[in-house]
TITORKE-336261 format. One line per 4 residues: their letters; for each residue x, y, z of N, C-alpha, C, O, CB. Coordinates in steps of 0.02 Angstrom, whole numbers, m for minus. Each point is the difference from the previous one (the first is absolute). Glycine has a CB too. Layout:
N
A	X/Y/Z/X/Y/Z/X/Y/Z/X/Y/Z/X/Y/Z  ...
***
This chain:
115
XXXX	5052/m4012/m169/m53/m11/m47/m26/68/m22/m13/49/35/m17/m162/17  25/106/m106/m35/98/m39/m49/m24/m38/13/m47/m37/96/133/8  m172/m61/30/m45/21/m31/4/32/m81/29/50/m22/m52/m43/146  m11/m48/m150/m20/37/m67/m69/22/m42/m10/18/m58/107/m76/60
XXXX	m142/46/61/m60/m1/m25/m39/56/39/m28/m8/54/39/m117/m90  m8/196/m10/m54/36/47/m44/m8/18/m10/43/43/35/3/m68  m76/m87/20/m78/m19/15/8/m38/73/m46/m6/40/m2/m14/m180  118/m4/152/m10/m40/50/58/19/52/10/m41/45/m70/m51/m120
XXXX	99/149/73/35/16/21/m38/8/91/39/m31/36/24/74/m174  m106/m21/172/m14/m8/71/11/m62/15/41/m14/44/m115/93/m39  38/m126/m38/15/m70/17/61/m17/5/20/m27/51/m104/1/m95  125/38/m6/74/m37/m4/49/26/66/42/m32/32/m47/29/m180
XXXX	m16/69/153/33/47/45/m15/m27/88/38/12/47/m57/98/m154  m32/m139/109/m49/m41/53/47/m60/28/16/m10/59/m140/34/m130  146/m68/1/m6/m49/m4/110/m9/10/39/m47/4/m206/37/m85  171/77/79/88/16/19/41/11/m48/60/m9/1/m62/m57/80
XXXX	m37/90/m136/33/25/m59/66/49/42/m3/26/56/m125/m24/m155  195/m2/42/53/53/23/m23/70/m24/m5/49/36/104/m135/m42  m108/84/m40/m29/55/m65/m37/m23/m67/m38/m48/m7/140/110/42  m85/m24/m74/m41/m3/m67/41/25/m60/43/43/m11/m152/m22/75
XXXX	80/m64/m93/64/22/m85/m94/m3/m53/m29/m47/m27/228/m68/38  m216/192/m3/m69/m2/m42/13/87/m39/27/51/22/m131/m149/84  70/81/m172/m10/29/m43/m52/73/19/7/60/m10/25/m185/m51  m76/91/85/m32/59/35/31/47/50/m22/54/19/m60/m124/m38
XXXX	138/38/37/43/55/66/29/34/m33/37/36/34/m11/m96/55  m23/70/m157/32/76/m34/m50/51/m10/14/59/m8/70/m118/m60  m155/32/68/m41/55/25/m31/4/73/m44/39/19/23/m39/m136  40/m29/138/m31/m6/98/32/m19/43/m21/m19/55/m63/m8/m75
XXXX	172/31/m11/47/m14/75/1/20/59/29/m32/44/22/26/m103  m80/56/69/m20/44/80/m68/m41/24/m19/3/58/62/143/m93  m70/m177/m5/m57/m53/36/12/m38/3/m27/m34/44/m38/56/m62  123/m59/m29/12/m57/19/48/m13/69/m6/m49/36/m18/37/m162
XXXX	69/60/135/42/27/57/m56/m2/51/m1/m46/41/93/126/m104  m137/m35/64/m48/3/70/m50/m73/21/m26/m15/54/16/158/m89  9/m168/m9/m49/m89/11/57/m44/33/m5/m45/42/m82/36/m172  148/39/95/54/m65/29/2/16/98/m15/m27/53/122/27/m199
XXXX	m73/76/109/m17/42/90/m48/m23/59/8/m12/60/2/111/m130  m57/m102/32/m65/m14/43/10/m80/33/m1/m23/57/m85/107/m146  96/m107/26/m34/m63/23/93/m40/46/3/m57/24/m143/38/m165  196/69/140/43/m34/34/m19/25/81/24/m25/52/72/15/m163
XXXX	m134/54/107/m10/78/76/m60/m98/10/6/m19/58/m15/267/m96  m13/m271/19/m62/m46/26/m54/44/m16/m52/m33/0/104/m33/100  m63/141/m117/m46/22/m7/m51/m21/m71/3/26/m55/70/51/135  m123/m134/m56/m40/m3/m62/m60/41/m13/m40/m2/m47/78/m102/53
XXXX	m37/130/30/m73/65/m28/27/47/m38/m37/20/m44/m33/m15/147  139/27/m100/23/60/m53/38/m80/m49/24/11/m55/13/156/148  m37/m220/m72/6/m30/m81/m22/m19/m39/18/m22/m55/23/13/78  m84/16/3/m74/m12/m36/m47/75/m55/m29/7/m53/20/m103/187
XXXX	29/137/m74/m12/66/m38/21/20/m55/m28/28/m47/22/m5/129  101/m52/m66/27/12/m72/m12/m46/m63/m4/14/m60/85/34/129  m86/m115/m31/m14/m39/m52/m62/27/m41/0/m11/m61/51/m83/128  m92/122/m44/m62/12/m23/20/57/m63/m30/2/m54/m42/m31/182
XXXX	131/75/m107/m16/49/m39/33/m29/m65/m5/24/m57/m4/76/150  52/m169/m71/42/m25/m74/m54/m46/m57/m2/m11/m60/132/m8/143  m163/6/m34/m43/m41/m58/m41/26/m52/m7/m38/m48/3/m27/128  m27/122/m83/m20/28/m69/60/9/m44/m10/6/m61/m85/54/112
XXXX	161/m58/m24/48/16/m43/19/m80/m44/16/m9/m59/30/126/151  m55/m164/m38/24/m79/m23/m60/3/m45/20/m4/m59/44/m74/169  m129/84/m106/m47/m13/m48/10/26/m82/m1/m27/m55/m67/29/166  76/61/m87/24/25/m63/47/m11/m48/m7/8/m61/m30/45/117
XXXX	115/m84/m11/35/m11/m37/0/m74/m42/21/m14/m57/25/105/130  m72/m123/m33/m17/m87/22/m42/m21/m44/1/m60/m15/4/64/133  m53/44/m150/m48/m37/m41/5/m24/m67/36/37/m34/m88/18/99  29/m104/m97/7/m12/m66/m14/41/m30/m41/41/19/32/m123/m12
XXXX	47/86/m81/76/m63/m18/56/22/53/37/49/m4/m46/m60/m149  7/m29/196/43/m9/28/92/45/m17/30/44/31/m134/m156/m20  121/74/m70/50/38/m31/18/62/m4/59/15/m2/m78/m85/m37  m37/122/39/0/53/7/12/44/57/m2/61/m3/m48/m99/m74
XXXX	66/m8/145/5/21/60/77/77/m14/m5/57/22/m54/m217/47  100/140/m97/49/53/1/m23/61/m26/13/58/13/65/m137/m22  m122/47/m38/m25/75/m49/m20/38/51/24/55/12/m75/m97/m126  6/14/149/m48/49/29/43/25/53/6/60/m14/m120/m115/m13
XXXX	154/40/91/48/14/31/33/66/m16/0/46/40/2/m160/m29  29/118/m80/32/63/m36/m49/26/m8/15/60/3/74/m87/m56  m145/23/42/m57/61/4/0/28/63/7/59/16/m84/m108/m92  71/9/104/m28/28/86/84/46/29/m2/47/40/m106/m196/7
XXXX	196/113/m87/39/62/29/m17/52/m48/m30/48/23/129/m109/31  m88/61/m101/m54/69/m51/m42/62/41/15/59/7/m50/m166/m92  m22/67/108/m49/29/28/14/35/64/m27/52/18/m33/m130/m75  119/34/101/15/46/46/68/43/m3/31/28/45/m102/m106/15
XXXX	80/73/m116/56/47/m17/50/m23/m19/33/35/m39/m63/23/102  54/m121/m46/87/m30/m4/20/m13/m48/60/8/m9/m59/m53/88  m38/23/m124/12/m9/m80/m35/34/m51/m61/3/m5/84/m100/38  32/129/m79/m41/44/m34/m44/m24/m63/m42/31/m33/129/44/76
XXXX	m61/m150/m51/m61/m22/m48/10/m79/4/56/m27/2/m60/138/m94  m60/m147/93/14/m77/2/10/m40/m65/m42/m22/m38/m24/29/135  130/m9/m100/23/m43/m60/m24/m74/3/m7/m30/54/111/105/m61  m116/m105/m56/m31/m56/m9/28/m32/m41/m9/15/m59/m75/21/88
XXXX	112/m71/m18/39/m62/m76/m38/m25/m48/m35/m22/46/103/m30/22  m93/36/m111/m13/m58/m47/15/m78/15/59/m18/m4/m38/111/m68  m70/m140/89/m58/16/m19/m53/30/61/m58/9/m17/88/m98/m78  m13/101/155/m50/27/28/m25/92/m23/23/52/m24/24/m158/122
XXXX	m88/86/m78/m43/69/m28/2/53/55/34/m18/48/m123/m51/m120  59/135/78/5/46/51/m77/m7/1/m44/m6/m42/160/89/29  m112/m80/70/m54/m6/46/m77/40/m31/12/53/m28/94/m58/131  m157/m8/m101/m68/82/m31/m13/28/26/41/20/41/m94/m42/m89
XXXX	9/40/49/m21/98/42/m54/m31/32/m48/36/14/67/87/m110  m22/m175/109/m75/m35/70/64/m32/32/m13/m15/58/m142/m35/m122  211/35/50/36/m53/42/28/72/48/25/1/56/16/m137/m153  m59/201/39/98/71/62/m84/2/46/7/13/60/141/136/m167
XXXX	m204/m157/90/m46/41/56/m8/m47/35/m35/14/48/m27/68/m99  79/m136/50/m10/m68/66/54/3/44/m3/m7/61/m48/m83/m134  112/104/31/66/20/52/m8/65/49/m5/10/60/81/m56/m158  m74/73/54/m5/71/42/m66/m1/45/m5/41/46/67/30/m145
XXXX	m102/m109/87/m61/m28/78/40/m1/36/23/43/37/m109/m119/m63  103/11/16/46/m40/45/62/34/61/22/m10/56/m47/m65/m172  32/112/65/68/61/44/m37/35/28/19/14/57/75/9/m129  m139/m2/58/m47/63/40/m18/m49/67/18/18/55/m90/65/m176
XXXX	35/m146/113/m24/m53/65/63/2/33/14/38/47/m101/m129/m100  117/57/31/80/m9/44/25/72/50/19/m4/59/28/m77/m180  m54/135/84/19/55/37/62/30/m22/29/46/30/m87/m91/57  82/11/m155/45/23/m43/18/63/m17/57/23/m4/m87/m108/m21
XXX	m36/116/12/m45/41/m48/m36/25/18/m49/m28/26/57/m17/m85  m2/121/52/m75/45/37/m54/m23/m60/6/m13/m60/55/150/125  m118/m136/m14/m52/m14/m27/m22/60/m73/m53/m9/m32/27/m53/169
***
C-alpha cells in the first residue's frame, strides 16, 4: 500500500503504509525517507518531529485552489536550487509574489532553507 497524500503521510505510515508516491517528495524526499525511517525504527517521537517539520510544507502546497499544488512545488525546487525556473502550462497560472513568500516560509519552517 503507498501513500499519496502528504498531509497524512505519519498516519498512513502508522497505519503500514509500504511507501509513498507524493508530489511533495520531489521537494522533501529526505523527510519523507526519515518519517518512513522513523516510524518503521517504532520511533514515534522523531516521527513526529519530522512530521512536524513537513506540515508547513503540506500547508503550503495543499492550500486552495487546490490545482495549483504543482505550481507551487516547482517554486519551492526553484527556491532551493533544483530547478532553474517553474514552468507553468496554460491554463494554470504561475504562482504571485505572496504565494513565493508563503513557500519559501514554509522551507525556512521545515528546515529546507536557512532562515
Amino acid at each position: 500500500m503507498l501513500s499519496s497524500y502528504s498531509a497524512s503521510l505519519l498516519a498512513t505510515f502508522v497505519l503500514g503504509a509500504d511507501g509513498t508516491i507524493s508530489g511533495m517528495g520531489s521537494v522533501a524526499a529526505d523527510l519523507h525517507a526519515e518519517l518512513f525511517d522513523a516510524v518503521q525504527r517504532g520511533d514515534l517521537d522523531a516521527a513526529t518531529k519530522v512530521n512536524d517539520r513537513l506540515r508547513p510544507l503540506a500547508d503550503a502546497f495543499y492550500c486552495p485552489p487546490f490545482l495549483d499544488q504543482h505550481n507551487r512545488m516547482k517554486e519551492a525546487l526553484v527556491m532551493s536550487g533544483r530547478l532553474k525556473q517553474a514552468v507553468v502550462r496554460p491554463p494554470l497560472q504561475p504562482v504571485s509574489d505572496h504565494e513565493r513568500q508563503r513557500i519559501r516560509a514554509a522551507l525556512v519552517a521545515s528546515g529546507l532553507l536557512p532562515a
